[in-house]
C-alpha positions in Angstrom: 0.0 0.0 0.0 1.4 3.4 -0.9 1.9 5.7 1.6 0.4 9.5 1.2 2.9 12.1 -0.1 4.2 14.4 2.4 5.7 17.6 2.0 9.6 17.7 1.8 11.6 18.8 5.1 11.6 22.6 5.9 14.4 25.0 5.0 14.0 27.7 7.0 15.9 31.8 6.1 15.5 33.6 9.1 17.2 37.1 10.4 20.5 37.1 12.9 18.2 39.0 15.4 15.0 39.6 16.1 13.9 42.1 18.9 10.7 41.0 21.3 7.3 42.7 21.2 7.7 43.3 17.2 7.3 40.5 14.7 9.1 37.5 14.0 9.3 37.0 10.5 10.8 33.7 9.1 10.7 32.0 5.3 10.5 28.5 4.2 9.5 27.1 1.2 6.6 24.3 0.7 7.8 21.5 -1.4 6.8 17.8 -2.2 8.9 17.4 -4.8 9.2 14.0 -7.4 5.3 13.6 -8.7 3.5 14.7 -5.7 0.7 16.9 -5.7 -1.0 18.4 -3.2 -4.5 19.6 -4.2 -5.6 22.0 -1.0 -3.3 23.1 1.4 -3.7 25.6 4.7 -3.0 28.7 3.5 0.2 30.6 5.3 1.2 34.3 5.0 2.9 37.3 7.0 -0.2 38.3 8.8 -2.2 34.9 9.1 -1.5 30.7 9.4 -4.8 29.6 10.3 -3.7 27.0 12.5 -1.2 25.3 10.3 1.8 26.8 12.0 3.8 25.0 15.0 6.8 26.4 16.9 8.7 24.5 18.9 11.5 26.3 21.0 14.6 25.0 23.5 16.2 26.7 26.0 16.9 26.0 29.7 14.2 28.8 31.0 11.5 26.5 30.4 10.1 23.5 32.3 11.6 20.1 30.6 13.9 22.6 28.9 11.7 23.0 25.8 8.2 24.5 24.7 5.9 23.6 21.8 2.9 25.2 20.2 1.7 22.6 17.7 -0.5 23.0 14.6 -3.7 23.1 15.2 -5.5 22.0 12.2 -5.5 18.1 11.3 -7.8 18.3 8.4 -7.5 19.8 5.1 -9.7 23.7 5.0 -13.0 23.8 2.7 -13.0 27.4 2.5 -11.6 28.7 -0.6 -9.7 31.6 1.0 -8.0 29.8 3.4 -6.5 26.7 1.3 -4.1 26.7 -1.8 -2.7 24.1 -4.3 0.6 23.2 -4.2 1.4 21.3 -8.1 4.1 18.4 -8.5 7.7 19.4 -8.8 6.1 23.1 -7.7 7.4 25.3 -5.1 6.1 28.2 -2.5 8.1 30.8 -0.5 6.1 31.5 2.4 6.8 34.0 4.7 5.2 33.8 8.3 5.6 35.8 11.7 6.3 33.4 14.5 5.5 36.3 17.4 2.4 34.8 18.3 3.4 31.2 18.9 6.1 32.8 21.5 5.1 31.6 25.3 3.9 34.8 26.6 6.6 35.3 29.2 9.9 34.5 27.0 12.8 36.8 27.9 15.3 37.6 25.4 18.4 35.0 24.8 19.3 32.5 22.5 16.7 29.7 21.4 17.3 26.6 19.8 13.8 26.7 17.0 12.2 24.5 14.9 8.7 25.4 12.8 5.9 23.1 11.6 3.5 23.0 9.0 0.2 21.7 8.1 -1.5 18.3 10.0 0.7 14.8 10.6 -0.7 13.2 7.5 1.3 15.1 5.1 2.9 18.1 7.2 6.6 18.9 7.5 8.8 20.1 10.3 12.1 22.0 9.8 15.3 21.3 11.1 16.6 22.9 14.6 17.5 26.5 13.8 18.8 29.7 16.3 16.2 32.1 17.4 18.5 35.4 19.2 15.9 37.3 21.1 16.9 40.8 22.4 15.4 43.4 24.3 14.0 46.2 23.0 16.1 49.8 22.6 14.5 53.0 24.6 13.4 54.2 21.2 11.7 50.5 19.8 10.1 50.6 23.6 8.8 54.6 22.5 7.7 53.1 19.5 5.9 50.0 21.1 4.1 52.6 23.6 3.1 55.0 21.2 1.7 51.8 19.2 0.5 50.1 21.8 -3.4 51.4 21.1 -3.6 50.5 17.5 -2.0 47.3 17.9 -4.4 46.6 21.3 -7.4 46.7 18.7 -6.0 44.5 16.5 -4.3 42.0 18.9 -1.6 41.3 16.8 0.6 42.8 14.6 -1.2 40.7 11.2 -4.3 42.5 12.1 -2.3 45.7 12.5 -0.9 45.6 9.2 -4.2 44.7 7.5 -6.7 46.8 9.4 -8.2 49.7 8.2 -6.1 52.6 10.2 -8.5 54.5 12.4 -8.8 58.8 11.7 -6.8 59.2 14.8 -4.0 56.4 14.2 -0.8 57.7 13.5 0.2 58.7 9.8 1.3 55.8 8.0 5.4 56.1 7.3 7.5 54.1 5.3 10.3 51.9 6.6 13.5 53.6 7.7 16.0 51.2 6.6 15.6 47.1 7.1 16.5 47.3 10.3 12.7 48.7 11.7 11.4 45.6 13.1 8.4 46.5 11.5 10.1 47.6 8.0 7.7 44.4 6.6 4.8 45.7 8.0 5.0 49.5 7.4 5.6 48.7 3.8 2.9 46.5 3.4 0.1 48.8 5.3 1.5 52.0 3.4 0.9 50.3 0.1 -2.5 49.3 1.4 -3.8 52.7 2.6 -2.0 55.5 1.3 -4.0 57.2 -0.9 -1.5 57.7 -3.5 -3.2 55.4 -6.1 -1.0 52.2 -7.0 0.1 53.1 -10.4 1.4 56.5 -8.8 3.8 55.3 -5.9 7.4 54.8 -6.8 8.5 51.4 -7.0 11.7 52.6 -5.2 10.0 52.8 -1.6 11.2 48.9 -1.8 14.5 49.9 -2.0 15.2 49.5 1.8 14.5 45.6 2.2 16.1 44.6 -1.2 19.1 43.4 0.6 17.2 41.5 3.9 15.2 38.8 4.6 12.3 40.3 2.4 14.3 40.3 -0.4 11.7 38.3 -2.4 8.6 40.0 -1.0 10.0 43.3 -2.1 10.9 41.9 -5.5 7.1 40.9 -6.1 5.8 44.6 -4.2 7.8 46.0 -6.8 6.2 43.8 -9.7 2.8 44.6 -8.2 3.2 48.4 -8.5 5.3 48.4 -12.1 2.2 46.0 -13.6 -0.2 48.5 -12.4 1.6 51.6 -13.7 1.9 49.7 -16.8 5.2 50.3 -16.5 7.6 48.6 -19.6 9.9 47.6 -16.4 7.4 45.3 -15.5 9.0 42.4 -18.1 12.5 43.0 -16.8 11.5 42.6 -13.2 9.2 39.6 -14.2 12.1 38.2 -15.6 14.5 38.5 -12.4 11.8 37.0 -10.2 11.8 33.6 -12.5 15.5 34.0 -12.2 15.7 34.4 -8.6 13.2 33.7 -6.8 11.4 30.7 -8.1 9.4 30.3 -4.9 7.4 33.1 -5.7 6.4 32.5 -9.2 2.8 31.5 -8.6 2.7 34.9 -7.1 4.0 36.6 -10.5 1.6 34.1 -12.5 -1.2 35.5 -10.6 -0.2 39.2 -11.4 0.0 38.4 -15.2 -3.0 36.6 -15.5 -5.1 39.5 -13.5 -6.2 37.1 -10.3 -3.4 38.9 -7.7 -4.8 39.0 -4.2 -2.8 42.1 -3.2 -3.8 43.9 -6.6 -7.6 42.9 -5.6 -7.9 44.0 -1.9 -5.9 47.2 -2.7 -9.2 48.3 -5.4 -11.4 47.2 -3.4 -9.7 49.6 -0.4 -9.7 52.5 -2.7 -13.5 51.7 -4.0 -14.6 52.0 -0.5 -12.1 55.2 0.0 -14.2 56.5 -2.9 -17.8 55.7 -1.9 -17.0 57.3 1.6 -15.9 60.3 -0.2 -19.1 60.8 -2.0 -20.9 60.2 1.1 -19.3 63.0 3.2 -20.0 65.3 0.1 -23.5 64.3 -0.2 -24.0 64.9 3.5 -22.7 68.6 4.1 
């Protein structure tokens, strides 16, 4: 009897530091490699794992010497927005934010980590990796403080990203350099929600995480706003993202073909930007 395909063995990319109370982004790519399909998976992403994530950490602060936060789902999603398909011989960079799996009281130091994905029948685990924690600097703790109301309402920092910004939330600002801890997430809620139309906004505002973990992610961002500007760059950049970053094709396929998710909720953001408008207008 032949067994079920599982997916191949985690390879996880992950940053030299990371500093507690911000994200904790990580990469791996999904694989099953030889002729295996896998027709609907859990979705993953930056901001959400609906229960397919696990983190398992070591370290001699905790009882046993070791913590785990296992997936929680054992059986493949129905709903359409919450599964994928993952094609034989096909591959998926997958970024995900390991800050809520953390045990609430971890104190910075150096863990030994390993992630999880999907339910036993044909998930995958990576291989032990280092997880340095630090403490926040006095300005990241400024930061976290003068945060700490728009992140309370969305209880983590996926919803923050992704959440409409409330009229008195502060203006939305652009990554310093890759070293914000939230460089990811400012970059991603500023092309969201600033009203600059897509086509408008320099591709260039990726320029800061070109050379970082997000490497990739900004590659595609980039893509994303050189397809909407029509741009004759767009080609060019297409071509280094088949070239370098393979993982993210299906991402690149779905920008060609007119079916990209982050093209589709940033026109239906400035649809509803719009109707709003003509509703204050109507109303004076």
């Amino acid at each position: 009897m032949n067994k079920a395909p599982r997916l191949s063995p985690l390879n996880v990319e992950f940053a030299s530091e990371y500093v507690l109370g911000f994200p904790i982004h990580v990469a791996f790519e999904l694989y099953g490699g030889g002729d295996a399909a896998f027709p609907l998976l859990p979705t993953l992403s930056a901001f959400e794992n609906f229960g397919a994530l696990g983190l398992s950490l070591w370290h001699r602060s905790f009882d046993k010497g070791e913590y785990h936060h296992h997936p929680t789902v054992e059986s493949t999603p129905l709903a359409p927005d919450c599964c994928f398909s993952l094609g034989a011989g096909s591959r998926r960079r997958v970024l995900v934010d390991l800050s809520d799996l953390l045990p609430p009281s971890i104190k910075a130091g150096n863990y030994g980590a390993a992630i999880s994905y999907g339910a036993r029948s044909y998930g995958s685990e990576s291989q032990k990796f280092e997880l340095a924690l630090r403490e926040p600097t006095t300005e990241e703790r400024q930061e976290l403080s003068a945060l700490a109301a728009e992140y309370a309402r969305g209880g983590n920092w996926g919803n923050w990203t992704m959440g409409q910004p409330a009229f008195n939330d502060r203006p939305l600002r652009l990554p310093r350099d890759a070293s914000d801890p939230l460089a990811f997430n400012r970059l991603i809620r500023y092309l969201y929600y600033y009203v600059t139309p897509l086509p408008k906004i320099d591709s260039e505002i990726v320029a800061p995480l070109r050379m970082s973990l997000y490497a990739p992610e900004a590659a595609l961002l980039e893509a994303e706003i050189l397809h909407a500007a029509k741009s004759p760059d767009f080609d060019e950049q297409a071509e280094i993202i088949r070239q370098e970053f393979p993982g993210l094709v299906w991402w690149l396929d779905e920008i060609i073909e007119g079916r990209s998710r982050f093209a589709w909720r940033r026109q239906r953001i400035e649809f509803f930007r719009t109707i709003d408008g003509l509703s204050t207008i109507m109303n004076q």
